[in-house]
VOTOR-519428 format. One record per residue (C-alpha): residue number from 1; x, y, z. Coordinates in Angstrom, 3 decimals. Example, Ala and Ser with C-alpha at 12.3 -4.5 7.8 and 13.67 -1.06 7.14 Angstrom:
PT   resi         c1         c2         c3
PT      1     12.300     -4.500      7.800
PT      2     13.670     -1.060      7.140
//
This chain:
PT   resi         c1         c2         c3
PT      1    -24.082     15.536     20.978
PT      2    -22.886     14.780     16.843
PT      3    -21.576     10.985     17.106
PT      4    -17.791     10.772     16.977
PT      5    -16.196     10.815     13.093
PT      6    -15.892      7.184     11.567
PT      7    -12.397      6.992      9.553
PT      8    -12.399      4.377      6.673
PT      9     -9.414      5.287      4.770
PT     10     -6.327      3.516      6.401
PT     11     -5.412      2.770      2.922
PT     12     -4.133      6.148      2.468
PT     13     -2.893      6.217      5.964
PT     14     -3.141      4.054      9.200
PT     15     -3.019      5.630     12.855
PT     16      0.369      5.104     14.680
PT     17     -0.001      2.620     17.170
PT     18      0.754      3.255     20.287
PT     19      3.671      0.513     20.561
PT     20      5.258      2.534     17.641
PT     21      4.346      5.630     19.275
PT     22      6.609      4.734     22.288
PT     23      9.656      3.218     19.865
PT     24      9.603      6.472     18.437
PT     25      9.965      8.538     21.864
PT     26     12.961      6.049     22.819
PT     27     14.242      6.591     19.829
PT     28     14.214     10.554     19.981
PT     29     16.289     10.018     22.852
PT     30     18.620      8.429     20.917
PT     31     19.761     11.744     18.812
PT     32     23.148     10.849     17.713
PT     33     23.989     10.223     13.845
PT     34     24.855      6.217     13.683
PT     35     27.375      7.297     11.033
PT     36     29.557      9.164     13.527
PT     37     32.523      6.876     15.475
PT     38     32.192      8.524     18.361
PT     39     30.574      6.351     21.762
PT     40     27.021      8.058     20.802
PT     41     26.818      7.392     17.153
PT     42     27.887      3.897     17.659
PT     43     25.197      3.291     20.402
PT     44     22.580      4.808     17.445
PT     45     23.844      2.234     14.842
PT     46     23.688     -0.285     17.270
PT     47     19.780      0.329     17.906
PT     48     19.265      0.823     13.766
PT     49     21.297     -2.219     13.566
PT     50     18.986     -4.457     15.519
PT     51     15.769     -2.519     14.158
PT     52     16.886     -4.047     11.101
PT     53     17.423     -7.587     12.573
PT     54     14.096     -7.106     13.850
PT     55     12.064     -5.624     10.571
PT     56     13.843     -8.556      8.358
PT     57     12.692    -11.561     10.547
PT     58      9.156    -10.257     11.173
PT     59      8.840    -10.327      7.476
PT     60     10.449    -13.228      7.051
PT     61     13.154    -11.936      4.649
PT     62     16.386    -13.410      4.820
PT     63     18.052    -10.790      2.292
PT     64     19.056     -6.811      2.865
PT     65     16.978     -4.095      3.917
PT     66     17.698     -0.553      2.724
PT     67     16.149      2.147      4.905
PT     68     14.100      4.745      2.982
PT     69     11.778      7.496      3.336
PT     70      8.994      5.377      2.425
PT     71      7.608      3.462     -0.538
PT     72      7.506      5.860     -3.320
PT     73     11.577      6.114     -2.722
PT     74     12.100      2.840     -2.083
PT     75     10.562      2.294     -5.568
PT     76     12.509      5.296     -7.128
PT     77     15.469      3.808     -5.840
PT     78     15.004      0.127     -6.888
PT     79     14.006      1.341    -10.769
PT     80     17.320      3.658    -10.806
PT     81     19.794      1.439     -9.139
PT     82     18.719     -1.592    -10.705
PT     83     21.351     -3.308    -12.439
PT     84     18.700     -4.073    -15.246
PT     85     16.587     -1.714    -17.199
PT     86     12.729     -1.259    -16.226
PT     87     10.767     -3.272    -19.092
PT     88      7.033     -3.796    -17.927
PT     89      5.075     -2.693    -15.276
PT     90      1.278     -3.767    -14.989
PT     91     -0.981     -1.327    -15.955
PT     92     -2.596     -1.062    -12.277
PT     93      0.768      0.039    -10.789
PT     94      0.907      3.118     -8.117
PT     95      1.595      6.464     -9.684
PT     96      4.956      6.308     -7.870
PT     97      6.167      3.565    -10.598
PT     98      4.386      4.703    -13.412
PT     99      5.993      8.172    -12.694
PT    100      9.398      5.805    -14.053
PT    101      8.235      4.001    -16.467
PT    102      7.227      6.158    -19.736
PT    103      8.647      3.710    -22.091
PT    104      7.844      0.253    -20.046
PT    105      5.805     -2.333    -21.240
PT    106      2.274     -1.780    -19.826
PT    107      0.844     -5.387    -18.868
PT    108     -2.555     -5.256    -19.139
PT    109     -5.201     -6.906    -16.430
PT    110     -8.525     -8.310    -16.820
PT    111    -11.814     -7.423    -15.836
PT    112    -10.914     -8.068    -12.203
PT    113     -7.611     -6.512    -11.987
PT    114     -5.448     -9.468    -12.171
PT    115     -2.127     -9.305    -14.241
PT    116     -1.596    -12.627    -16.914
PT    117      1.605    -13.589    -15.609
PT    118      2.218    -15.061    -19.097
PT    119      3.143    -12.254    -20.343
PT    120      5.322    -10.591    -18.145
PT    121      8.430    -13.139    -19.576
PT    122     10.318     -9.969    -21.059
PT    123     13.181     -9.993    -19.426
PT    124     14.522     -6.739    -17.168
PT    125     13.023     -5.587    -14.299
PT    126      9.676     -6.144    -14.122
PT    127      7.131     -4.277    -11.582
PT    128      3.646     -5.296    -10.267
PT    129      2.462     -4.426     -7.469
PT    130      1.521     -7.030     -4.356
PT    131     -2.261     -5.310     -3.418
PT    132     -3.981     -2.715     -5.536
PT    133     -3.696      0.358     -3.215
PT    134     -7.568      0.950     -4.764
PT    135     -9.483     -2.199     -5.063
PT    136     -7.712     -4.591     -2.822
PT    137     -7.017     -7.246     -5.665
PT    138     -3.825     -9.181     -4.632
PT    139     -1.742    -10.300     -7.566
PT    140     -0.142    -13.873     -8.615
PT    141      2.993    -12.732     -7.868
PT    142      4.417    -16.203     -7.031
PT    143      3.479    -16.947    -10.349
PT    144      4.676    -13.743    -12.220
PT    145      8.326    -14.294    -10.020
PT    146      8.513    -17.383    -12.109
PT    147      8.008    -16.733    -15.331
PT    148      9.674    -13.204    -14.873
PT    149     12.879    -15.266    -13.739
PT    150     12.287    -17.602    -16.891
PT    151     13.115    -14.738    -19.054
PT    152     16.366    -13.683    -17.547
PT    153     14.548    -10.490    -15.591
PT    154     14.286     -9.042    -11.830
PT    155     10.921     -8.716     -9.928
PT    156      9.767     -5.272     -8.465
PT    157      6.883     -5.401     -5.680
PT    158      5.045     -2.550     -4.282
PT    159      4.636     -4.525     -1.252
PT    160      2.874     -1.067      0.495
PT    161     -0.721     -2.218      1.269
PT    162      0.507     -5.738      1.834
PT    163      2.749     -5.847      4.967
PT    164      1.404     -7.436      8.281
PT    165     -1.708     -8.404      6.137
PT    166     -0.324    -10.967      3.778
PT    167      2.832    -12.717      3.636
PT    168      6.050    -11.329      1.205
PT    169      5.547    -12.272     -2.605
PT    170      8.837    -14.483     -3.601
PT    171      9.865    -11.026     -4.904
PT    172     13.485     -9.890     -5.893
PT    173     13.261     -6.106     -4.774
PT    174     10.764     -5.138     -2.061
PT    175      9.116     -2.092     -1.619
PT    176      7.317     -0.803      1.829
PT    177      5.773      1.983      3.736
PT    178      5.184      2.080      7.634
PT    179      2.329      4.215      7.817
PT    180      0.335      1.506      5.967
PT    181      0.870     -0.510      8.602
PT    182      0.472      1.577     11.859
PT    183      4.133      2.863     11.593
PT    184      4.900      7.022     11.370
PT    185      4.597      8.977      7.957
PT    186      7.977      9.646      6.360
PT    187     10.036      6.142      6.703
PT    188     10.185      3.019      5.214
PT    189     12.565     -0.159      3.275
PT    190     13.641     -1.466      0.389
PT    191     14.075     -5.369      0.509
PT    192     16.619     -6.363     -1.739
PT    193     17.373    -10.040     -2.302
PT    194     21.494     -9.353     -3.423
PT    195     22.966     -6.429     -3.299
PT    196     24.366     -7.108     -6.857
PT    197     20.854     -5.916     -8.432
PT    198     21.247     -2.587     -7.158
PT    199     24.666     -0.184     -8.445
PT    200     25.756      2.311     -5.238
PT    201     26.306      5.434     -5.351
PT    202     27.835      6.444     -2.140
PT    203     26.354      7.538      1.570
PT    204     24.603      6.004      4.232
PT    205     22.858      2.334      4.153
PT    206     26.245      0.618      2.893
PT    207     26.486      2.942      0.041
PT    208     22.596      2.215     -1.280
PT    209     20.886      5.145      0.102
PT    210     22.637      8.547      0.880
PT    211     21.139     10.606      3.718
PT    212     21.242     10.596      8.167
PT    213     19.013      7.176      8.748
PT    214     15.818      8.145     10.366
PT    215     16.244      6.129     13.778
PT    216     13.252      7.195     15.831
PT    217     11.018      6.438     12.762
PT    218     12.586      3.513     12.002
PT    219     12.224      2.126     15.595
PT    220      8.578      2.949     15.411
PT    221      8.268      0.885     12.290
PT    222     10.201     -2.194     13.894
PT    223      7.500     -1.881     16.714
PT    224      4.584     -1.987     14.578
PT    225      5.679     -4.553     12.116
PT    226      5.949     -6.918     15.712
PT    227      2.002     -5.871     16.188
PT    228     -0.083     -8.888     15.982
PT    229     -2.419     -8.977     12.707
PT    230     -5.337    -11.261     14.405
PT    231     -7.487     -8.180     13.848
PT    232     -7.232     -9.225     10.035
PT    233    -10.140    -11.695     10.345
PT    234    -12.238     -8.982     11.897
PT    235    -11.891     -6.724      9.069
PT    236    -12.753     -9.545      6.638
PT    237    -16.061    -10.097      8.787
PT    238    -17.148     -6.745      8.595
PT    239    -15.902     -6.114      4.961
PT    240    -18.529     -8.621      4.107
PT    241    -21.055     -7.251      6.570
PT    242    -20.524     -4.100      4.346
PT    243    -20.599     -5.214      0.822
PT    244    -23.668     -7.332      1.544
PT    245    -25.495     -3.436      2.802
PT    246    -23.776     -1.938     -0.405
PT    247    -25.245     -4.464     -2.682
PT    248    -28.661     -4.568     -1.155
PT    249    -28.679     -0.822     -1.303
PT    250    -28.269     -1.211     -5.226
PT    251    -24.396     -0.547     -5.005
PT    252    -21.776     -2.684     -6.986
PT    253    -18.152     -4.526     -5.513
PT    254    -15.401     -3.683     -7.961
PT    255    -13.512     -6.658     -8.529
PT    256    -15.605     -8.357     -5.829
PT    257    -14.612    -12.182     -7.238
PT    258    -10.784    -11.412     -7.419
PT    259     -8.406    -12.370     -4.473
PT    260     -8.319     -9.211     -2.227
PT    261     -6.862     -8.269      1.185
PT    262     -9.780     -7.558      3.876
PT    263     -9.062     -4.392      4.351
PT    264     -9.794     -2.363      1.163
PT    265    -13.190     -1.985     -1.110
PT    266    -14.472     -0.429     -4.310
PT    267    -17.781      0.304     -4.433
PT    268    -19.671      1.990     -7.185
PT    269    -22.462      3.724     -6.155
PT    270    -24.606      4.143     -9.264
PT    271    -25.756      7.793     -9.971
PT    272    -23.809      9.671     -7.576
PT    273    -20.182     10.609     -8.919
PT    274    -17.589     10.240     -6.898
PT    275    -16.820     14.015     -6.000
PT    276    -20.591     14.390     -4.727
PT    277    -20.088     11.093     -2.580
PT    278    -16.850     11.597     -0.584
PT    279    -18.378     15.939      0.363
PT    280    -21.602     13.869      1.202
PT    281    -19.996     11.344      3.517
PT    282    -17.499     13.750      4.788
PT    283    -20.622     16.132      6.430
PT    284    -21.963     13.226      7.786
PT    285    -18.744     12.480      9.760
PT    286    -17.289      9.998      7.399
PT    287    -13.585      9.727      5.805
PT    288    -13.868      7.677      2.291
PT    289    -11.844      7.970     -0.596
PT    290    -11.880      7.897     -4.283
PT    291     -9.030      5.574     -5.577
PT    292     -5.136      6.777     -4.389
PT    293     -5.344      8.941     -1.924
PT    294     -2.256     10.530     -3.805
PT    295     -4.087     11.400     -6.430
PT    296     -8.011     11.329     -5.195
PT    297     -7.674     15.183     -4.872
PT    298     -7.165     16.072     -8.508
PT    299    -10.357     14.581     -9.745
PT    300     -8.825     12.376    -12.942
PT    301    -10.415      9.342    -13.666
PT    302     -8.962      6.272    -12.037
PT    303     -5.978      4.611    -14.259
PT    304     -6.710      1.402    -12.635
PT    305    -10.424      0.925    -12.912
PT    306     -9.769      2.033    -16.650
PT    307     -7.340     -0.561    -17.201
PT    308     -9.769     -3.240    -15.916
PT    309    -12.107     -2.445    -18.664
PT    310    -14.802      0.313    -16.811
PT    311    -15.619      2.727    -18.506
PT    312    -15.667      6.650    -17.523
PT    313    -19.160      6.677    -16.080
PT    314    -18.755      3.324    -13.813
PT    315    -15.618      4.902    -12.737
PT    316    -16.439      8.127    -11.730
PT    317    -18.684      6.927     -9.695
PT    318    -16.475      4.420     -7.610
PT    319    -15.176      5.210     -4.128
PT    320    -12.742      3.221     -1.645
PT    321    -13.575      1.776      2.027
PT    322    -10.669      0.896      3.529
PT    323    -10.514     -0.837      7.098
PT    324     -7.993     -0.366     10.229
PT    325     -7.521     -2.278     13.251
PT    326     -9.099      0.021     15.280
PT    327    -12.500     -0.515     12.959
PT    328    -15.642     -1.121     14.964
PT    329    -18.710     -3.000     13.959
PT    330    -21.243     -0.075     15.074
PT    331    -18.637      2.619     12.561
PT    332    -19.950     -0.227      9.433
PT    333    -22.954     -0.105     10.671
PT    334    -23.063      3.584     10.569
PT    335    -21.462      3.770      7.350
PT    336    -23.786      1.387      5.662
PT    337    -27.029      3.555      6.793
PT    338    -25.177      6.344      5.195
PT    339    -24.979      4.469      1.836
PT    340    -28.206      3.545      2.211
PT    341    -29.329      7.220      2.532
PT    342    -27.064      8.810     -0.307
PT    343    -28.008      5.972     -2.677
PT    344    -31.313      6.349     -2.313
PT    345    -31.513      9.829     -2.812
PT    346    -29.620      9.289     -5.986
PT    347    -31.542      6.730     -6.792
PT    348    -34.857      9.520     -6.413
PT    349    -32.795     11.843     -8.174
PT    350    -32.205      9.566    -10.898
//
């Protein structure tokens, strides 16, 4: 009997937990529009009402919370609205901000993807991401909120691979996604410190966000953000049981002496591009990635491992582990006597 599949990319996605799963079935039940006046649509906004309550003080954010479709729109919305124009973004950032920001400021990183927060005093609004959604690095964003506030400007954070596995950067404009963090596809916030940064433009979420709020989904993602993250020192352990495998198997850590969260890795696999590794992997019952999973499928070298100085070769030949809660010690296990394998056979073939 073939051994069940082992899934390592909960970077690009995370399975919904079941807590969420059962928000979510409440909050089908719940089917009236909280914008109508009538008894049903106020009982709706009463439950979104107290989902928000709920999402702002397990994140510890004492500002607003717009309710979007997910990251990508929370970030769409916070570059458009913003009462300042966009003026840098660092050159690691997610394709959903870079997608905006044609004639930003590009702040450059160093050779292990961290952004000089020395030179992001331009003024504007300024965007860096929390955790690179490829190598893990986390950025000085504490820092960078300083000196961007020095200079007059507004912080951005792609906060996406960060919530329930690090705290909130002191940030002026949040962005998040619940299906990073065992939440459903298709809903998400935008954390915004004053509601003076952003202009409104009429409809739902006080004016902010136009469109029926998603209750069901954003239920789920009140339920998962409440999920306990003591599973986070787990995933470091076996990260590190991992990389140790990789590197003894001739395999290289990308950005292995930066900060990084425990749940992502790149790994280069010298040799073997990219392309051949994830069809490899995937026949042998194992879900990898190379770099966004957004953007994995069109084959272009990775933006970000460019901007940290790699050049074309190293790259394409760099894929991503990423770890989930539900992550077993025998699935790393597994996966590291599959690197072992494919690495040595393009080791032979080299």
């Amino acid at each position: 009997m073939p051994a069940e599949r082992i899934y390592l990319d909960h970077a690009a996605t995370t399975p919904l937990l079941p807590t969420a799963r059962e928000a979510m079935l409440a909050g089908f039940a719940e089917w009236a529009n909280p914008s109508s006046p009538h008894a049903e649509g106020r009982r709706a906004r009463a439950a979104l009402e107290d989902a928000r309550a709920r999402i702002a003080k397990a994140l510890g954010w004492t500002g607003e919370v717009i309710f979007t479709s997910g990251a990508s729109e929370a970030l769409a919305l916070a570059i458009s609205r913003c009462r300042l124009p966009l003026a840098s973004v660092s050159s690691v950032e997610h394709e959903a901000v870079l997608r905006h920001a044609e004639s930003a400021v590009r702040l450059a990183v160093d050779s292990g993807g961290l952004v000089d927060p020395s030179t992001a005093a331009l003024g504007g609004l300024v965007t860096v991401q929390q955790v690179n959604n490829e190598t893990g690095v986390i950025q000085p964003l504490d820092e960078i909120a300083a000196v961007v506030r020095a200079a007059g400007g507004l912080l951005l954070a792609d906060c996406a691979q960060g919530v329930s596995k690090i705290a909130l950067p002191d940030a002026d404009l949040i962005a998040l996604s619940a299906h990073k963090f065992g939440g459903p596809i298709g809903v998400g916030a935008l954390l915004v410190r004053d509601w003076a940064m952003l202009r409104p433009t009429g409809g739902q979420e006080r004016g902010y966000r136009a469109g029926t709020e998603n209750l069901p989904g954003v239920l789920a993602m009140a339920a998962a953000l409440g999920e306990s993250s003591d599973w986070l020192a787990t995933a470091a352990r076996l990260r590190q049981q991992l990389e140790l495998s990789i590197l003894a198997a001739g395999g290289e850590v990308v950005a292995g002496e930066s900060p990084r969260v425990p749940t992502i890795g790149a790994y280069r696999m010298p040799g073997k591009s990219a392309a051949a590794q994830l069809i490899r992997f995937d026949g042998m019952g194992i879900a990898v990635s190379a770099g966004s999973a957004c953007s994995s499928g069109s084959l272009r070298t990775s933006h970000v491992l460019g901007a940290m100085a790699l050049d074309d070769k190293v790259t394409s030949e760099v894929i991503r582990v990423s770890i989930g809660k539900e992550t077993t010690g025998e699935e790393i296990e597994r996966f590291a006597a599959a690197w072992s394998e494919v690495a040595g056979k393009a080791s032979a073939a080299g």
